[in-house]
Backbone bond lengths (Angstrom), bond angles and torsions (degrees), N, CA, C in turn:
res aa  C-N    CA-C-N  psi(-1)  N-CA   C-N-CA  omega(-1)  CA-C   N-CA-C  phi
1 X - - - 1.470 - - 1.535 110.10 -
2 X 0.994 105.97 -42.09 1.973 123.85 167.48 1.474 111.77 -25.97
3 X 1.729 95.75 -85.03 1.077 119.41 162.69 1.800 144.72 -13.26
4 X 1.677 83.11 -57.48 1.563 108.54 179.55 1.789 109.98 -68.12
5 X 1.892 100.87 -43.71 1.674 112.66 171.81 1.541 113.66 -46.44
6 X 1.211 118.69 -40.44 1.383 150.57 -174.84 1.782 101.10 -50.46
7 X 1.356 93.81 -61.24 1.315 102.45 -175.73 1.233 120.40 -64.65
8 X 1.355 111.00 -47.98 1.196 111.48 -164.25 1.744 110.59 -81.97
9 X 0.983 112.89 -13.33 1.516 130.08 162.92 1.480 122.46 -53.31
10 X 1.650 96.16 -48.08 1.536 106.48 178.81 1.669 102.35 -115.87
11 X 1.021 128.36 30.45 1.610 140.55 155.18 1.736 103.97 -40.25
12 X 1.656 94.95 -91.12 1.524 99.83 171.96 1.435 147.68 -50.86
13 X 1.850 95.06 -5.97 1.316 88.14 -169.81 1.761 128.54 -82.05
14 X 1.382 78.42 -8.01 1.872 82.97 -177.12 1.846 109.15 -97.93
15 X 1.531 116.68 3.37 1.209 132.41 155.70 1.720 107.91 -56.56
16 X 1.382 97.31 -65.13 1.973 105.19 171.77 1.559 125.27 -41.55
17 X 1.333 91.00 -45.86 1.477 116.25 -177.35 1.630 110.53 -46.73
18 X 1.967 97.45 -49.93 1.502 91.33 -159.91 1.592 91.67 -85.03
19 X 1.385 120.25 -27.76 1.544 113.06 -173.02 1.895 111.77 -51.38
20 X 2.048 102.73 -48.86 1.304 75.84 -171.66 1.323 121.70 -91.37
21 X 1.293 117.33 10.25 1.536 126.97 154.05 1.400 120.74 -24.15
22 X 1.709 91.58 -75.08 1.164 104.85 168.46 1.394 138.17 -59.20
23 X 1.188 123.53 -25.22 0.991 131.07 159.14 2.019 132.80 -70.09
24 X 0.941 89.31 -16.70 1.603 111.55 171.77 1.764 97.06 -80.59
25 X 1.292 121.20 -53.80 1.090 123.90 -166.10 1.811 103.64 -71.09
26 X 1.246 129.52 -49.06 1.043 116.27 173.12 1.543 127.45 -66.04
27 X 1.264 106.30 -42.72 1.766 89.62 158.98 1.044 138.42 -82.61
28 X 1.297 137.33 13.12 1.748 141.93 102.67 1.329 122.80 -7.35
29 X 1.996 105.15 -45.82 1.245 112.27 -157.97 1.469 120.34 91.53
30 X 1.616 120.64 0.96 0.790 123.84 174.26 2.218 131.04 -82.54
31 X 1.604 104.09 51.68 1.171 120.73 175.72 1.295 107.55 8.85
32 X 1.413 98.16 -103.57 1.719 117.94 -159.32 1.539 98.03 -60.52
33 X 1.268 150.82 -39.61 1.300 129.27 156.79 1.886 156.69 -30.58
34 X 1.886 71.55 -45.15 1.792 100.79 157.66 1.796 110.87 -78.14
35 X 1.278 96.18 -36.53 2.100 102.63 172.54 1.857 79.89 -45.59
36 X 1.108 95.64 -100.31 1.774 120.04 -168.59 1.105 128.12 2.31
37 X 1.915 103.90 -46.95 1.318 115.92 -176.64 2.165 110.14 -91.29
38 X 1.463 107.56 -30.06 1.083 109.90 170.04 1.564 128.21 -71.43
39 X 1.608 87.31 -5.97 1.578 79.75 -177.87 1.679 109.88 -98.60
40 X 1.051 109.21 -24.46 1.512 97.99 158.39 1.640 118.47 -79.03
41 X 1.274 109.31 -9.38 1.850 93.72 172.39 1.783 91.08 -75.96
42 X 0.912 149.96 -16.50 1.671 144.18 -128.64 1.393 75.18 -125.34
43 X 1.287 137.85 -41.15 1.467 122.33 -173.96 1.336 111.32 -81.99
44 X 0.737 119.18 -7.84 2.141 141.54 166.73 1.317 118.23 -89.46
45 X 1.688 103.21 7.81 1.439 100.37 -175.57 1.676 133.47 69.88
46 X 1.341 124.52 2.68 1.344 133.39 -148.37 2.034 82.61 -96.72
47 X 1.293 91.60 131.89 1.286 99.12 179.49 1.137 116.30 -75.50
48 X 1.400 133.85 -32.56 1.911 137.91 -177.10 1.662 103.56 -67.75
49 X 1.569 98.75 -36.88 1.520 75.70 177.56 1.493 130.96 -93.31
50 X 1.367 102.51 14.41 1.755 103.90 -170.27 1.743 82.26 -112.79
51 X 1.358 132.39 -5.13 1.425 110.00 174.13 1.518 86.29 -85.02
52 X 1.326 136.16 -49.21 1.741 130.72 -160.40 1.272 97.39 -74.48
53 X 1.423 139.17 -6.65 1.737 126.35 145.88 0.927 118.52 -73.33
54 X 1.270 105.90 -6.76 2.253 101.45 -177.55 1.286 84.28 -95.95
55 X 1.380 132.89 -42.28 1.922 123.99 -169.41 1.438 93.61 -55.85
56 X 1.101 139.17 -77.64 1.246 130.04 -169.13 1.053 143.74 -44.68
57 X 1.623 96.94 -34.78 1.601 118.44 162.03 1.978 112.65 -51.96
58 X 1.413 91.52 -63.17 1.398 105.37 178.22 1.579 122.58 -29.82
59 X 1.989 106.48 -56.28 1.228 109.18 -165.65 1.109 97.75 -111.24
60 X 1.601 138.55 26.78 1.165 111.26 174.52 1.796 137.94 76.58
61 X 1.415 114.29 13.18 1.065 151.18 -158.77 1.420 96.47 -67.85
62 X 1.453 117.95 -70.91 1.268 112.39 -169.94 1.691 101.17 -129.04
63 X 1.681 115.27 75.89 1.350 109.67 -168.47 1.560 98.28 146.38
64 X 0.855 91.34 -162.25 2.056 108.61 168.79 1.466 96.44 -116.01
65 X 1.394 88.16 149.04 1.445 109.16 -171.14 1.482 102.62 -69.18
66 X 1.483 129.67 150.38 1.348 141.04 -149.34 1.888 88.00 -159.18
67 X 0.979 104.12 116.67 1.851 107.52 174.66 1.148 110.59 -93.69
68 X 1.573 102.97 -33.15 1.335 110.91 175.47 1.388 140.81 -72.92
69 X 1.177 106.39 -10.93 1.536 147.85 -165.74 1.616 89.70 -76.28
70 X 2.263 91.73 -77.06 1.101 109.62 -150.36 1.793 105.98 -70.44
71 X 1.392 127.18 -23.36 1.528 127.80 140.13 1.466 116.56 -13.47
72 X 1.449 89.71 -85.34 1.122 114.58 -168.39 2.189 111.11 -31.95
73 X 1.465 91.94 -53.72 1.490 97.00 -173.06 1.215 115.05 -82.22
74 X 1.627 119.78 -20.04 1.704 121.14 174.98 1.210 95.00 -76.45
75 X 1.321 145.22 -16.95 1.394 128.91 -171.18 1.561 105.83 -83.15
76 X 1.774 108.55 -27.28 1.417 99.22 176.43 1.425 126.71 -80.56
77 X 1.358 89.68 -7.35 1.596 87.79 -174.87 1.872 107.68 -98.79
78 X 1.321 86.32 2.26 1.449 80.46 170.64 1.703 127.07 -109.26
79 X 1.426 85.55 2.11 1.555 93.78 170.97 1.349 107.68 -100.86
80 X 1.251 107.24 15.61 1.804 128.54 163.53 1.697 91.45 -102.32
81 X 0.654 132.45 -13.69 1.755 127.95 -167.30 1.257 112.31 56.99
82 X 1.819 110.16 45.04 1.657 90.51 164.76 1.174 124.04 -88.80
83 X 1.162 141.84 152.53 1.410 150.22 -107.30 1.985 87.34 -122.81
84 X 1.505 102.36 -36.59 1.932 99.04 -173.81 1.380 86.54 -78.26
85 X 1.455 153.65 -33.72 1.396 140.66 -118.19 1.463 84.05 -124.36
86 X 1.013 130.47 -46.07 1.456 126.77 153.56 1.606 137.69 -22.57
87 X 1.320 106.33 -50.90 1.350 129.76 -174.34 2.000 92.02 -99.85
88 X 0.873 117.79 -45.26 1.670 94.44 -170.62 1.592 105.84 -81.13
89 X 1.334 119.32 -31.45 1.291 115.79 147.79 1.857 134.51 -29.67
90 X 1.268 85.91 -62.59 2.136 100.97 160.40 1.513 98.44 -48.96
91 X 1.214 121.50 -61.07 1.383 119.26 -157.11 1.597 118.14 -63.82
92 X 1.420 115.50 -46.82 1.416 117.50 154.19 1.417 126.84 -49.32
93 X 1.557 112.14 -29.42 1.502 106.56 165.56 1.664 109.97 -71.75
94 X 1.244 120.57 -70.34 1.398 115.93 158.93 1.675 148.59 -27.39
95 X 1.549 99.60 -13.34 1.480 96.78 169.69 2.008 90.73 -124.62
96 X 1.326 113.04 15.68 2.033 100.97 -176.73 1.550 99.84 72.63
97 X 1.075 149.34 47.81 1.454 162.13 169.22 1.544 94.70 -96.36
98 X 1.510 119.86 -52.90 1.303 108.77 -162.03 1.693 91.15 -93.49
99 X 1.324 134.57 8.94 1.227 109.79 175.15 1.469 100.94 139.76
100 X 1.312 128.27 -124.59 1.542 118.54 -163.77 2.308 82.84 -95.39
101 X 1.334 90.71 154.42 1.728 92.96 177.40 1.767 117.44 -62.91
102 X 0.833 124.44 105.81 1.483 116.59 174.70 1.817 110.08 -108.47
103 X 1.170 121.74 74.87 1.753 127.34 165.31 1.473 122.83 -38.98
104 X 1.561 124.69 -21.09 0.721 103.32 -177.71 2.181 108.54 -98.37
105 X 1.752 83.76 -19.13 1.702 75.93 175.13 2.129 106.82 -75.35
106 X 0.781 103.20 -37.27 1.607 109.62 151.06 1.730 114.14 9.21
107 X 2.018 83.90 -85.96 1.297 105.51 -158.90 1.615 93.72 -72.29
108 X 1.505 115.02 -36.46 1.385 100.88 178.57 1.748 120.16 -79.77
109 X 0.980 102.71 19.74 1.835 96.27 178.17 1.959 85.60 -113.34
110 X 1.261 128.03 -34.91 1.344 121.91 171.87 1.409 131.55 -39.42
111 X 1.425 90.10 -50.98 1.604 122.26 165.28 1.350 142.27 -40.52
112 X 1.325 98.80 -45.54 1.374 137.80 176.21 1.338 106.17 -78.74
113 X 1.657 120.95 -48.75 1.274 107.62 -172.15 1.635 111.98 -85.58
114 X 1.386 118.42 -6.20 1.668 124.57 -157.34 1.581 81.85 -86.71
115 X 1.498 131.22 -26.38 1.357 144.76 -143.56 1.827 90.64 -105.90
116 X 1.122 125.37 -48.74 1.356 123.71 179.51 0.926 139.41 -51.32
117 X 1.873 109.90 -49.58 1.367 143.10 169.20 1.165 93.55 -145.17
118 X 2.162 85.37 -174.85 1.619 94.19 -178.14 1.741 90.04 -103.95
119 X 1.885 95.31 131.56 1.494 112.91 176.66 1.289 76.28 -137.39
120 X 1.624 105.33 134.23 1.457 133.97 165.72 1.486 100.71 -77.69
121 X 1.488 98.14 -49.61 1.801 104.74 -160.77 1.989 96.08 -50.91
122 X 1.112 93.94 -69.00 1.790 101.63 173.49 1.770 123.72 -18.34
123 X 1.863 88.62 -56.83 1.500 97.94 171.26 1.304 135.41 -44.08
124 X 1.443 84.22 -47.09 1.499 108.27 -171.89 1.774 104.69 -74.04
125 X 1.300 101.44 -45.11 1.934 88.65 -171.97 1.533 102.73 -71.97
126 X 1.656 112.81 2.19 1.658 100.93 -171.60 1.828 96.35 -80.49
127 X 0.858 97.17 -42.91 1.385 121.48 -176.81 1.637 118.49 -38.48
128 X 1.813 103.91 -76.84 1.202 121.78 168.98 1.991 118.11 -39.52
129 X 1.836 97.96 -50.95 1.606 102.37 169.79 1.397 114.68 -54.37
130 X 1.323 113.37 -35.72 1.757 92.58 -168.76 1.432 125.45 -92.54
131 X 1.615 100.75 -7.24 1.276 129.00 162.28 1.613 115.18 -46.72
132 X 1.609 101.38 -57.33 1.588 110.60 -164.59 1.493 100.91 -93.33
133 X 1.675 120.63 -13.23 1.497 90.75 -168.19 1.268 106.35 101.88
134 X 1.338 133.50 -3.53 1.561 141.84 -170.51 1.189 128.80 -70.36
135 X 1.376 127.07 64.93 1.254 122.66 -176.64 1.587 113.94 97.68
136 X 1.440 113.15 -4.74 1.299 144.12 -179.53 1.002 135.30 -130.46
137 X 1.254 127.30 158.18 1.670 113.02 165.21 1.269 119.30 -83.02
138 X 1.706 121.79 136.88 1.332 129.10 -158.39 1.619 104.94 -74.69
139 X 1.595 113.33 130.98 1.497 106.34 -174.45 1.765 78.38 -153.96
140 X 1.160 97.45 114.82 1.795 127.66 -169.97 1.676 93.70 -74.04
141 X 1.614 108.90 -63.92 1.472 112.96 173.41 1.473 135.15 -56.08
142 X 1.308 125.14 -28.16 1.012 142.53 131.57 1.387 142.07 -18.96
143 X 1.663 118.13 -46.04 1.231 157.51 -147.53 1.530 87.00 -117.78
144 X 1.460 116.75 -51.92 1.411 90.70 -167.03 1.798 114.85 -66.38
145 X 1.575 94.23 -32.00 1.604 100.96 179.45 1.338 122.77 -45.53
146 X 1.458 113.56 -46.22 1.240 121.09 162.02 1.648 126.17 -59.30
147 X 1.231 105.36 -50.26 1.924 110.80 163.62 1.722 112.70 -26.24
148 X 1.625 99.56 -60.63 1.416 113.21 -170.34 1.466 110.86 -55.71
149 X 1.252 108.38 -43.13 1.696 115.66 -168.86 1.677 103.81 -64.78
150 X 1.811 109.52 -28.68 1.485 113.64 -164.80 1.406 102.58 -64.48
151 X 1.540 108.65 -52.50 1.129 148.13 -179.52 1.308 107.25 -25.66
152 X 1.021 97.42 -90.70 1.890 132.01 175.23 1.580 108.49 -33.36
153 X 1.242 108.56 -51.75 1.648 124.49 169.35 1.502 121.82 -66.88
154 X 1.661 107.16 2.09 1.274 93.61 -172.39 1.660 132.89 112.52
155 X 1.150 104.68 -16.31 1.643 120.97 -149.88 2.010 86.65 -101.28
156 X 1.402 90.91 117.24 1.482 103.42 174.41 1.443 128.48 -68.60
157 X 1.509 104.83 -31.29 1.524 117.43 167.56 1.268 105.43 -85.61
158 X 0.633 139.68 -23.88 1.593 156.41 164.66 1.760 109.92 -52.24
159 X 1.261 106.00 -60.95 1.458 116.70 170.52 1.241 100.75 -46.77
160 X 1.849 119.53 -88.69 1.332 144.85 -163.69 1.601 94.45 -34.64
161 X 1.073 118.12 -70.91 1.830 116.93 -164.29 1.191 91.77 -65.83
162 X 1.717 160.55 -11.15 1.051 140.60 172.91 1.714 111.94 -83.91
163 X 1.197 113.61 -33.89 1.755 126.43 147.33 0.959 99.91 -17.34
164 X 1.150 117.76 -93.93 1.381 152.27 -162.41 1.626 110.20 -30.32
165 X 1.223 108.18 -70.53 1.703 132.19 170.88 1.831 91.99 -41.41
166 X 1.221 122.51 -58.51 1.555 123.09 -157.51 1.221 66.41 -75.68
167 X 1.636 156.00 -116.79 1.337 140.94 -74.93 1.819 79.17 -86.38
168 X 1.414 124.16 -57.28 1.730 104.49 -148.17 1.836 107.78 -81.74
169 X 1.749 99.43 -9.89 1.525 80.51 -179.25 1.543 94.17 107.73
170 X 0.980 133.15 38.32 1.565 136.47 -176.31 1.631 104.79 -94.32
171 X 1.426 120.27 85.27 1.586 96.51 179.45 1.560 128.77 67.41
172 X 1.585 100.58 7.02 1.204 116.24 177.12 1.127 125.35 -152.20
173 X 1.690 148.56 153.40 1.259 141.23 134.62 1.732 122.86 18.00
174 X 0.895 122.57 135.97 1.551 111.10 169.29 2.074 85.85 -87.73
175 X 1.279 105.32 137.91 1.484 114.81 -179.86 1.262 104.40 -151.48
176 X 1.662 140.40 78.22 1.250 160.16 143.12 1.592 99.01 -3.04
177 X 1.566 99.43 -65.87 1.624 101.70 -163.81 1.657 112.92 -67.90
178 X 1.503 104.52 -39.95 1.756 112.46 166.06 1.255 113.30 -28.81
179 X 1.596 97.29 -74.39 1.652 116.25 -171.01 1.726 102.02 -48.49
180 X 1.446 130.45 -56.47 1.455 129.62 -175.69 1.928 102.07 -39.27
181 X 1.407 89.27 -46.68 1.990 87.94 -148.43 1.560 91.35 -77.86
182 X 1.448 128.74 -38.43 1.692 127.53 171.98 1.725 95.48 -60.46
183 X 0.879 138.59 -99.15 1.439 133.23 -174.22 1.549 110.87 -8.02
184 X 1.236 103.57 -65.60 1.939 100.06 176.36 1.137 119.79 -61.88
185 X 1.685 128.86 -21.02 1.286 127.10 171.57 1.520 112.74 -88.33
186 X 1.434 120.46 -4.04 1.717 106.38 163.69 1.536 85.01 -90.19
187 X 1.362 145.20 -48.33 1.404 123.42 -144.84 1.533 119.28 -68.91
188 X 1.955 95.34 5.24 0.785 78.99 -171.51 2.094 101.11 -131.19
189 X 1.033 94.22 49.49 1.898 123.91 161.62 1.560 82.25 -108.80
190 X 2.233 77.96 -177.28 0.673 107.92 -166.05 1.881 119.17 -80.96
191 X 1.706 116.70 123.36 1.523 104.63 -166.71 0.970 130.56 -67.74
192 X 1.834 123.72 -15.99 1.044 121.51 -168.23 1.446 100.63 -86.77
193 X 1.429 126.37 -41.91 1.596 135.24 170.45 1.565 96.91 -39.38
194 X 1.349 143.40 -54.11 1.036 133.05 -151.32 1.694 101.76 -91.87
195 X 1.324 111.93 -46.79 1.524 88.83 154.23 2.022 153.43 -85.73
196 X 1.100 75.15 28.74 1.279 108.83 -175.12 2.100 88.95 -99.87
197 X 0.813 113.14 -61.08 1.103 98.94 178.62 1.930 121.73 -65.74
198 X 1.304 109.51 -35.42 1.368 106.13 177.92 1.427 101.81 -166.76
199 X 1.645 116.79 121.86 1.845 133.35 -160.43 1.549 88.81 -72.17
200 X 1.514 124.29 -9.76 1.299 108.09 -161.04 1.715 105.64 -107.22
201 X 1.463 120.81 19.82 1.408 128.87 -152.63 1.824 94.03 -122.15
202 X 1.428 107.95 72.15 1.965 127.93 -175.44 1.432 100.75 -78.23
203 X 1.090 150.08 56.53 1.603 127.48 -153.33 1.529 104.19 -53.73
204 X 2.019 103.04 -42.22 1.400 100.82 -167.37 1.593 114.96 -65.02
205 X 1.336 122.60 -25.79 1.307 116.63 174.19 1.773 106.90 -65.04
206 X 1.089 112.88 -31.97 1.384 114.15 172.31 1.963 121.62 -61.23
207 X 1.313 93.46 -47.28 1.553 96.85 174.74 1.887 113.17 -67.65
208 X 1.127 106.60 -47.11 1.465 108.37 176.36 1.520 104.68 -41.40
209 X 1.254 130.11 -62.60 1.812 146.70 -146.38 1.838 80.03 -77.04
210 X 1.365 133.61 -43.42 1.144 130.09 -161.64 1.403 100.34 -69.95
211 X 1.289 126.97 -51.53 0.901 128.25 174.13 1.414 154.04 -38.73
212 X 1.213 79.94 -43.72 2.052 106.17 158.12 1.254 96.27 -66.34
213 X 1.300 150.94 -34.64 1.593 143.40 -146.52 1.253 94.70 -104.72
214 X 1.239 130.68 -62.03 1.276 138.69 162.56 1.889 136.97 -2.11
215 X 1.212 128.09 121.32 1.271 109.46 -166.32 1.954 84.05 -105.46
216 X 1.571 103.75 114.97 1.332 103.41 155.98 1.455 146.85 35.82
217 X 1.631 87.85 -81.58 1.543 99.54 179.97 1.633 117.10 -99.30
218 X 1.156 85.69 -25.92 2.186 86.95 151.59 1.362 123.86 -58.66
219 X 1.414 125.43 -71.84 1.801 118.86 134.95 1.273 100.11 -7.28
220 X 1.274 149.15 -94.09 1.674 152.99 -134.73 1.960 93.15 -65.20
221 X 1.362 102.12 -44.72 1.544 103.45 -170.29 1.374 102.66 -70.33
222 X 0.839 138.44 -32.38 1.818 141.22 -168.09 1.262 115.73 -76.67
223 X 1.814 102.07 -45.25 1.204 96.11 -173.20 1.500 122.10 -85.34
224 X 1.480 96.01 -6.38 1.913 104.73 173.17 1.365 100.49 -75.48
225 X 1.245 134.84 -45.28 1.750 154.55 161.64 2.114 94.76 -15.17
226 X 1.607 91.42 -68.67 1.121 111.96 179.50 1.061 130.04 -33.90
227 X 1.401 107.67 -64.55 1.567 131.78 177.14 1.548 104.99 -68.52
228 X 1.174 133.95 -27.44 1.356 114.59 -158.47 1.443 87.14 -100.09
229 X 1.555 126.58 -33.87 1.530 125.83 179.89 1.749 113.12 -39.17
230 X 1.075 94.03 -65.44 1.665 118.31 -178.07 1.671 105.65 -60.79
231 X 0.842 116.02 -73.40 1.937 98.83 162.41 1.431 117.60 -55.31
232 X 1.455 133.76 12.37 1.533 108.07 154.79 1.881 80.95 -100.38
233 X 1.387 130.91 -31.30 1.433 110.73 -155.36 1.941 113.54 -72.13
234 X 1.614 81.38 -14.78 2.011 86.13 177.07 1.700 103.44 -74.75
235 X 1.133 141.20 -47.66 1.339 151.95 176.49 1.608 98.81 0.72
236 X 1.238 116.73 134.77 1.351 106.55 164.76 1.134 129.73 -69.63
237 X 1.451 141.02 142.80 1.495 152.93 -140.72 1.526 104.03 -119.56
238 X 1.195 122.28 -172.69 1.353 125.66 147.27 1.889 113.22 -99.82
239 X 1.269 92.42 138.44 1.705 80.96 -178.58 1.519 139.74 -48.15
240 X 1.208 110.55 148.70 1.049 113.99 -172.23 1.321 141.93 -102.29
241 X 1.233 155.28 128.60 1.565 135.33 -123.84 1.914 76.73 -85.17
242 X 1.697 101.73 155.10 1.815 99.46 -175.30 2.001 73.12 -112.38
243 X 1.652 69.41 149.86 2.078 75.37 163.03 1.844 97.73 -159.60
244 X 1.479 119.00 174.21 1.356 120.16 175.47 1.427 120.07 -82.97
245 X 1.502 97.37 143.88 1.673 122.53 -157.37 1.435 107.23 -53.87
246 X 1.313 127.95 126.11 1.678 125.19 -179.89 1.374 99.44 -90.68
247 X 1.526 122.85 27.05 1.882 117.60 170.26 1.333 95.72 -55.28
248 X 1.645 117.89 -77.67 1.676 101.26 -156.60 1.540 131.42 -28.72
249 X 1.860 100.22 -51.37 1.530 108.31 -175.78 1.685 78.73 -57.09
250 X 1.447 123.19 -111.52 0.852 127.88 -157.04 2.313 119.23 3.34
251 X 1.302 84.71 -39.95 1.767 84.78 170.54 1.498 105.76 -67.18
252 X 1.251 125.87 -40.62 1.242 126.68 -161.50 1.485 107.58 -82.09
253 X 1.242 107.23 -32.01 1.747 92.90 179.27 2.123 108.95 -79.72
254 X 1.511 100.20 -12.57 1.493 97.44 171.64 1.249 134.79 -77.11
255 X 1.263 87.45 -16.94 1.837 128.81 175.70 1.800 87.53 -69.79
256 X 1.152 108.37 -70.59 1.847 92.59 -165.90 1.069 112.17 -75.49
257 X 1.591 145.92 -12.04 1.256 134.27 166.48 1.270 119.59 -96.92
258 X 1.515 113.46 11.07 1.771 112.29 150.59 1.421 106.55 -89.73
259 X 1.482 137.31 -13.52 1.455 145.93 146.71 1.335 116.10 -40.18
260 X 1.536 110.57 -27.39 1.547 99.98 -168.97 2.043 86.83 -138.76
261 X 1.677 92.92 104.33 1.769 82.37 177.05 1.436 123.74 -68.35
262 X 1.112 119.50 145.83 1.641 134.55 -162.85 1.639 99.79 -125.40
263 X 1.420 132.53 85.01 1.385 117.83 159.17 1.353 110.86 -26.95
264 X 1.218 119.48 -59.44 1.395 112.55 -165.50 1.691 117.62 -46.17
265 X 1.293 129.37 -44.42 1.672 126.07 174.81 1.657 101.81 -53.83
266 X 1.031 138.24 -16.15 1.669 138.73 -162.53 1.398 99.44 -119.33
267 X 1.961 100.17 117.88 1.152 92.73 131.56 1.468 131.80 -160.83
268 X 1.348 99.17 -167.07 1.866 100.68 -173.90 1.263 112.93 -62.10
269 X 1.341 140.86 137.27 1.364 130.92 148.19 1.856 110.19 -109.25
């Protein structure tokens, strides 16, 4: 009976083993190594590594890109309910990656993953869809709820389009000062991630125009808001599972919704 405790104790551990193997090996850059090691976590069933065989599959990482591949393996990891394999899954439905475009299975593979774990990326496309009408019916108020969660989590497009909502009135309050302190908190992620998601998402042209509107010491209040936000968010954490960057998709689904113009990503200052 000992024995058996034994086992089952150290069952998973050589599942970890091969995941962060692999994962060491790909941010090296070492492709076909991270393949190597994920593919025996994926034959163990371990869900992180059969979604980071669909990343590779997807972009071509270690091989030519295979959609079908990388399908193929986000679907398994999502009948594990992982929360990344979920959302890049949505995303191939949403840009025709997985085949003909279906938006509304989209919003429901988004759903699922914002619901699983915490995925900002998820949040955020729940958000943006219900905003535009995407595959859904448009519910502005709705959208913002989701914005906030992107937001809150981190998510730079997430921030910026929650700006946005406060400055024009999207499902929300008109809130000048909102929009200032969300605008300064995407400008201040990462820029290429944020334009990678949409060429039309300037925060700094946004903060400047705020500024003129702005009374002073409201500016003065935000940006102390600011500062003290960001020093509780540096604080050390408990670690965090590491996995590979969803920028590319993320380029690719910005890629098809500059295909289809959206007033809503644009606006005047």
């Amino acid at each position: 009976m000992l024995s058996l405790c034994v086992l089952l104790l150290l069952g998973p551990l050589p599942v970890l083993a091969q995941y962060e193997d692999g994962q060491k090996a790909f941010d090296s850059g070492d492709y076909a190594g991270a393949q190597a090691a994920w593919q025996k976590g994926a034959d163990a069933n371990d869900a992180r590594s059969q979604y980071s065989l669909g990343y590779l599959a997807q972009f071509g990482l270690a091989g030519g890109a295979d959609f079908g591949a990388a399908k193929s393996w986000y679907e398994k990891a999502a009948d594990n309910n992982n929360p990344d394999a979920l959302y890049a899954l949505g995303l191939m439905y949403e840009t025709g990656q997985a085949g003909a475009k279906d938006l509304s299975r989209a919003f429901d593979l988004y759903h699922k993953a914002a619901t699983a774990g915490t995925q900002s990326d998820a949040e955020y496309a729940i958000g943006r869809m219900l905003l535009r009408g995407r595959g859904v019916p448009r519910n502005a108020t709705e959208s913002v709820t989701w914005l906030k969660k992107a937001a809150q989590h981190g998510n730079p497009a997430g921030q910026y389009m929650l700006a946005a909502a406060y400055e024009a009135g999207w499902g929300v309050k008109i809130n000048e000062g909102e929009a200032y302190y969300w605008y300064r908190r995407a400008d201040q992620g990462d820029p290429v991630e944020l334009e990678e998601q949409d060429v039309a998402f300037e925060p700094k042209i946004a903060i400047a125009a705020l500024k003129k509107r702005l009374p002073a010491d409201l500016i003065e209040d935000y940006d102390e808001k600011l500062k003290r936000d960001l020093a509780a968010a540096k604080k050390p954490k408990a670690k965090s599972e590491a996995k590979p960057s969803t920028a590319k998709a993320e380029a690719k689904a910005a890629e098809t919704a500059k295909a289809q113009p959206d007033a809503l990503t644009k606006q005047t200052h």
